[in-house]
Structures are given as C-alpha cells and as structure tokens.
C-alpha positions in Angstrom: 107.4 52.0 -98.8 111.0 53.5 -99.7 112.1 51.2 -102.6 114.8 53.6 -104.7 117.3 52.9 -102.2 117.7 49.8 -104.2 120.3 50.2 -107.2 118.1 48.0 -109.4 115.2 50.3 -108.8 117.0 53.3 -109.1 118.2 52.4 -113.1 114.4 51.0 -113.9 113.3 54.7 -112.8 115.9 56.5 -114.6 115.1 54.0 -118.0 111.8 54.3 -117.7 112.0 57.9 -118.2 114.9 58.0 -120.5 117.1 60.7 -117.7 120.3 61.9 -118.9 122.5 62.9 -116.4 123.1 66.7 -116.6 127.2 67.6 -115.7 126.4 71.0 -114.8 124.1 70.1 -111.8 126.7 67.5 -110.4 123.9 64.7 -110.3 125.0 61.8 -108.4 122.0 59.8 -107.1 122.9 57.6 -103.8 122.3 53.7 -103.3 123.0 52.4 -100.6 120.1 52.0 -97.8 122.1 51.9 -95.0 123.5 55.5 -95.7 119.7 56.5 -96.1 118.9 55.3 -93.2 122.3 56.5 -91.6 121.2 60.4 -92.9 117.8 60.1 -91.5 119.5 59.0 -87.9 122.1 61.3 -87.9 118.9 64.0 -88.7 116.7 63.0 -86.2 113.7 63.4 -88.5 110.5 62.7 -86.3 106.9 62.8 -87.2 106.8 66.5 -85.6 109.5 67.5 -88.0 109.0 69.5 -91.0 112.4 69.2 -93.0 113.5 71.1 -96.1 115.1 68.9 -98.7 117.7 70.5 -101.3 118.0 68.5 -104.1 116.0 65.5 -104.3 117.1 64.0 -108.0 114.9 61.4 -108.4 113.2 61.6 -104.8 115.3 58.7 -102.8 116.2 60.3 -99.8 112.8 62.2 -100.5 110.7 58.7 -100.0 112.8 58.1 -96.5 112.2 61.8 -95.4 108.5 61.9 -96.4 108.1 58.3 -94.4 109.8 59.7 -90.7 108.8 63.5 -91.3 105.1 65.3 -90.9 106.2 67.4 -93.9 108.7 67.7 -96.7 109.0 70.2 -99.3 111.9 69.6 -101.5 113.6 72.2 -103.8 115.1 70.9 -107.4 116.8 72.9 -109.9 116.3 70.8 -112.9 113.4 70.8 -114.5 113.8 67.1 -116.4 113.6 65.7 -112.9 110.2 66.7 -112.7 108.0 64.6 -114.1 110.5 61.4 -112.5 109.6 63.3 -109.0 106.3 62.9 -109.5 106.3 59.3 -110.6 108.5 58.2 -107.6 106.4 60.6 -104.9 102.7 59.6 -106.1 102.4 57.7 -103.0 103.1 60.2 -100.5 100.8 63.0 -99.5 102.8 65.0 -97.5 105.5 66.4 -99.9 105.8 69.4 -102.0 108.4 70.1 -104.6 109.2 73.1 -105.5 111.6 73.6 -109.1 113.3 76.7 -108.0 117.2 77.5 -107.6 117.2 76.8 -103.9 119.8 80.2 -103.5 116.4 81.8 -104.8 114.5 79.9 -102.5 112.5 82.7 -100.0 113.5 79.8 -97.3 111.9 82.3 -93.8 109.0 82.3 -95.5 108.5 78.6 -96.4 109.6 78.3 -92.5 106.4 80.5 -91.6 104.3 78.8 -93.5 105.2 75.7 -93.1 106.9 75.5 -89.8 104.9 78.1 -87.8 108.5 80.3 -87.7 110.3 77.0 -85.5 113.5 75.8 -86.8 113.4 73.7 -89.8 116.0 70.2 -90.5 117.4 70.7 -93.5 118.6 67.4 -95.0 120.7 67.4 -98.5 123.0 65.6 -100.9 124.4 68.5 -102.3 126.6 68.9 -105.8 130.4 69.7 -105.1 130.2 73.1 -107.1 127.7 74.6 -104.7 128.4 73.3 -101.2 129.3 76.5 -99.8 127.0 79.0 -101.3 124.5 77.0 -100.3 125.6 76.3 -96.7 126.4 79.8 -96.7 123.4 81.2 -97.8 121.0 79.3 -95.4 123.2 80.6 -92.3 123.7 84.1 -93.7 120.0 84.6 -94.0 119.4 83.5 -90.9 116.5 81.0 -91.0 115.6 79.6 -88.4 116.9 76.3 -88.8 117.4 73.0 -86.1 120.1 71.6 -88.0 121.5 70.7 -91.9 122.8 67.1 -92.2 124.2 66.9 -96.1 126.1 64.6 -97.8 129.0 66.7 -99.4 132.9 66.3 -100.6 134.8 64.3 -97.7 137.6 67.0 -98.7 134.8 69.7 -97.6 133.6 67.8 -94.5 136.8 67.8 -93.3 137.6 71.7 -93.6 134.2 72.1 -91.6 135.3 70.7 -88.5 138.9 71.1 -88.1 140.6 73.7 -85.8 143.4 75.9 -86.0 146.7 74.8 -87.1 145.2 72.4 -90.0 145.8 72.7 -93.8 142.3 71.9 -93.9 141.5 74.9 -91.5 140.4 78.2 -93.1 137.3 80.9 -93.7 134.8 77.9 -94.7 135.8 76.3 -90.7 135.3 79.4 -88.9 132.0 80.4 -90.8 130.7 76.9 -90.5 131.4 76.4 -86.6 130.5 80.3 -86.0 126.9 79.4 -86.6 126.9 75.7 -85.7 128.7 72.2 -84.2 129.6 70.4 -87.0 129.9 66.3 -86.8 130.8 63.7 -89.5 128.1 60.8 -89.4 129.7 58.6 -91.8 132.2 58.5 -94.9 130.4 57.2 -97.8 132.3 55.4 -100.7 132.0 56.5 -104.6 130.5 53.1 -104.9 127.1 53.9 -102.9 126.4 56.2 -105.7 125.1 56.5 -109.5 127.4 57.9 -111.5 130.3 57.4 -109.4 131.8 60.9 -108.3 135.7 60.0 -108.3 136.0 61.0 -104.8 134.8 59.8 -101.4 132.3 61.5 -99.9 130.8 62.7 -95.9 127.7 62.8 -94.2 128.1 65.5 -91.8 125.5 67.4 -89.5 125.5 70.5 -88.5 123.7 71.6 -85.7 122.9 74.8 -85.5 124.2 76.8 -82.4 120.6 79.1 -80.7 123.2 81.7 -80.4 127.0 82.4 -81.7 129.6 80.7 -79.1 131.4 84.3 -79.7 130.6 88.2 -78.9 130.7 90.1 -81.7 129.8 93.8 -82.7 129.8 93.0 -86.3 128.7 89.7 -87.8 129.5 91.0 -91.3 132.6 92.4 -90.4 133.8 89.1 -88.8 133.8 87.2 -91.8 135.5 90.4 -93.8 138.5 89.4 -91.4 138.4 86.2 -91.9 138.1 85.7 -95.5 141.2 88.6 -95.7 143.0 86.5 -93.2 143.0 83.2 -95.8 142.8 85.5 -99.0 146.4 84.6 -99.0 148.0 81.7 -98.2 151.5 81.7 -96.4 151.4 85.2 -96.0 151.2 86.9 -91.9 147.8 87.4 -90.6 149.1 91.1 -90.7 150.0 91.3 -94.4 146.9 89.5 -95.3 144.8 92.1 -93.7 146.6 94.6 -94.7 146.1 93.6 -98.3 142.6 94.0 -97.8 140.4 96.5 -99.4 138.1 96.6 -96.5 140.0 97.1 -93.7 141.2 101.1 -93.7 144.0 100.8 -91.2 147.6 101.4 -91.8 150.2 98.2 -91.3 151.5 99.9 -87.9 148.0 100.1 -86.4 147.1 96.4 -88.0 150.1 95.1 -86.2 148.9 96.9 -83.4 145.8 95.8 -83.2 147.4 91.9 -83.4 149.5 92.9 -80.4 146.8 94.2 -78.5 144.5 90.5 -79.2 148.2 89.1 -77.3 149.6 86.9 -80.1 152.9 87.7 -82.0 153.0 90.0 -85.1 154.2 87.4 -87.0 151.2 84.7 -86.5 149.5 83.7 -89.7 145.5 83.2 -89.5 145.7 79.3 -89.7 146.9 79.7 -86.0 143.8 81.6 -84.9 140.8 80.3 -82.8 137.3 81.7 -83.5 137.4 83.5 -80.1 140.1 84.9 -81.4 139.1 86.1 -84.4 136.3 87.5 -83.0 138.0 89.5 -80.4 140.2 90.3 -83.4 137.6 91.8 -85.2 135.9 93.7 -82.3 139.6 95.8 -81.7 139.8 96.0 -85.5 136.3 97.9 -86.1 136.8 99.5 -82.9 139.9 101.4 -83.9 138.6 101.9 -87.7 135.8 103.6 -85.7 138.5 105.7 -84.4 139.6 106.8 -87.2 136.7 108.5 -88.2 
C-alpha cells in the first residue's frame, strides 16, 4: 500500500536515513495524496502500462505508479537516494531503478526492452533547472512515447500551452505543442511539498501527437527558426533572423521570404502560429537551397 503520500511518513523516511536535501538537484518531495492521485488520473496509468518515471526522490509517486502500472522503471540522479529507494520499494516487485543522469538515459532501448517498442507514459516531478532539457530531449530523440504528465514550474506550464500573442509564448510553446497537446491537470501549492519551493507549481500532460500537426521538410531547421525568432526579444521576426548565424540569407531576401508566408515585414515572432512557422521555415530552406 502507498503510505509516503503522508507528510508524517515522508519525514520518518527521510530521519530514518539521515537525507540531506541536495540544492543542486532541486529536491522537493510532494505530499499531498490527492495530487498523487490527481497525476496518476491525469496519466492514465493502467495495468497494461509500462511507465518511465524520472526522478523518483524517495519513491512516492514511485509506490502509486508501481500499484496502477505492469511495470516501472525509475531513473534517479542521486546516488544518496539509493539506499532510501530501496527501503520504501521493498514491497513491490515490478520496479527497477536505474541511478543514471536520465539525459544519459538510452530511453528507445529501455522502450524495446521493456515496452516491446509501444509508446511508453512518462510520469515526473521534475527540478526547475532541467525542465526543458529534459522535455526536450525525450521528444528530440524521438521515443516512442504515449504521453509525459510532469509536475514542473506553474511559470513553465503556462509557456507550454499558450499561443501566439502571449508574453508567455515563445520557442519552448512551439517546440512543446509541435510534438504534442499539452493540458494543465491541476495547480499545485508550495505547501503540498517538502522543502517548499517558493513558487507554485503545474501538473501538466502532454500527449504526444502520432504525427506533427504541421508539414515540414526540416524538423531541425524548424526549431533553428524558431529559437532565432525569440533569440531576441522586441526585435522584428526579420531582424531576429537575420541576426542569426544559421540562416545564410541576406535581409532583402529574409523580408522576402516573410512577405511571401503573407504577413507584414514588420511582425515580430510572438505573433506567429506553428503553421506558420512551419511554412516559414519550408520557404526559408527552400530559397537557402537556392542559393547554392
């Protein structure tokens, strides 16, 4: 039975081991059971599902995962944790924890292995420093993966679903809804947490589009558009582009290509939708191939 959701619990386990909470891996162990139940909902764990889990801490979310999933294999950085993870798991039979960087993780493999090469859940409470390579890095690779349903940064929650036009709106939106729908679950309060982090935090899924909502020729190329769109704020979609090192187009043909996708020269890339971005970037590498 899952007991660490249970604060009392959760400071006899970390006493009883003598755990120091380590700053540079952002450790901030959740609380609250009706958020872990909330995260295994929103994930729609089932006993069919294996489920990757990216840092467990001391294995709370682990004991709900391992108790709604077939298999679970969870991936912790910090060594210290170790021996904790194998004091709160000795009940369960069908877990595996792996101490390994999870950006180091060989994650298609694990998915053969363990998954017979069908999309894996992901399920995470991940540390604020490392959101987005992480996030990044599981889409990047291309995994096959059902869907990730973390708990991160409300602040980064919010730039994952918002559209154009937004402060919040920039390279981290596009990427994220390029490769998936992204849905808040829940907003979770410092308080459902030990050590409280001093901001509010999201439970967000992300499920994970069977192919791109948009045509591209270049996947890689894309996202070279985008981030040189955002590299700089308040500047024109046009100087931002042409700023960039990647992109070997004179101004005039830049501005060109911007006329041709049928917006104004003088848009800034907060105003543009994925589709057009992508169709951006298609014209873009078509008339750098031009060039040649």
């Amino acid at each position: 039975m899952a007991y660490l959701g249970n604060p009392a619990y959760t400071m006899a386990v970390l006493e009883k081991h003598g755990f120091r909470f380590q700053k540079k891996y952002g450790q901030n162990f959740l609380i609250d059971t009706h958020i872990l139940e909330k995260i295994i909902d929103a994930a729609e764990i089932t006993k069919d599902d294996f489920v990757l889990e990216i840092g467990p801490g001391i294995g709370t979310m682990t004991q709900y995962l391992c108790e709604s999933a077939r298999e679970v294999v969870a991936v912790e950085i910090d060594t210290n944790l170790l021996p904790v993870l194998d004091d709160t798991l000795k009940d369960y039979d069908n877990v595996t924890v792996i101490n390994e960087d999870i950006l180091k993780v060989d994650i298609a493999s694990l998915a053969k292995e363990k998954n017979g090469g069908k999309p894996i859940k992901v399920v995470a409470n991940l540390p604020y420093y490392i959101t987005t390579p992480i996030i990044m890095g599981l889409f990047e690779s291309h995994v096959p993966l059902a869907s990730i349903t973390i708990m991160v940064q409300k602040e980064v929650a919010d730039r994952m679903q918002v559209g154009p036009g937004t402060k919040e709106y920039g390279a981290l939106s596009l990427a994220v809804q390029y490769f998936a729908k992204p849905e808040v679950v829940c907003v979770v309060p410092p308080t459902c947490f030990v050590p409280q982090p001093k901001v509010a935090s999201s439970v967000i899924r992300l499920t994970c589009h069977e192919k791109p909502p948009v045509e591209i020729t270049d996947e890689g190329f894309l996202f070279r558009v985008i981030r040189a769109s955002f590299n700089q704020r308040r500047k024109t979609l046009a100087n931002g582009l042409n700023n960039s090192p990647e992109i070997h187009l004179s101004k005039e043909v830049i501005q060109e290509s911007i006329e041709e996708l049928g917006v104004p020269v003088t848009i800034r890339g907060e105003a543009l939708t994925l589709e057009q971005f992508a169709a951006l970037s298609n014209i873009i590498g078509r008339r750098m191939k031009q060039q040649v």
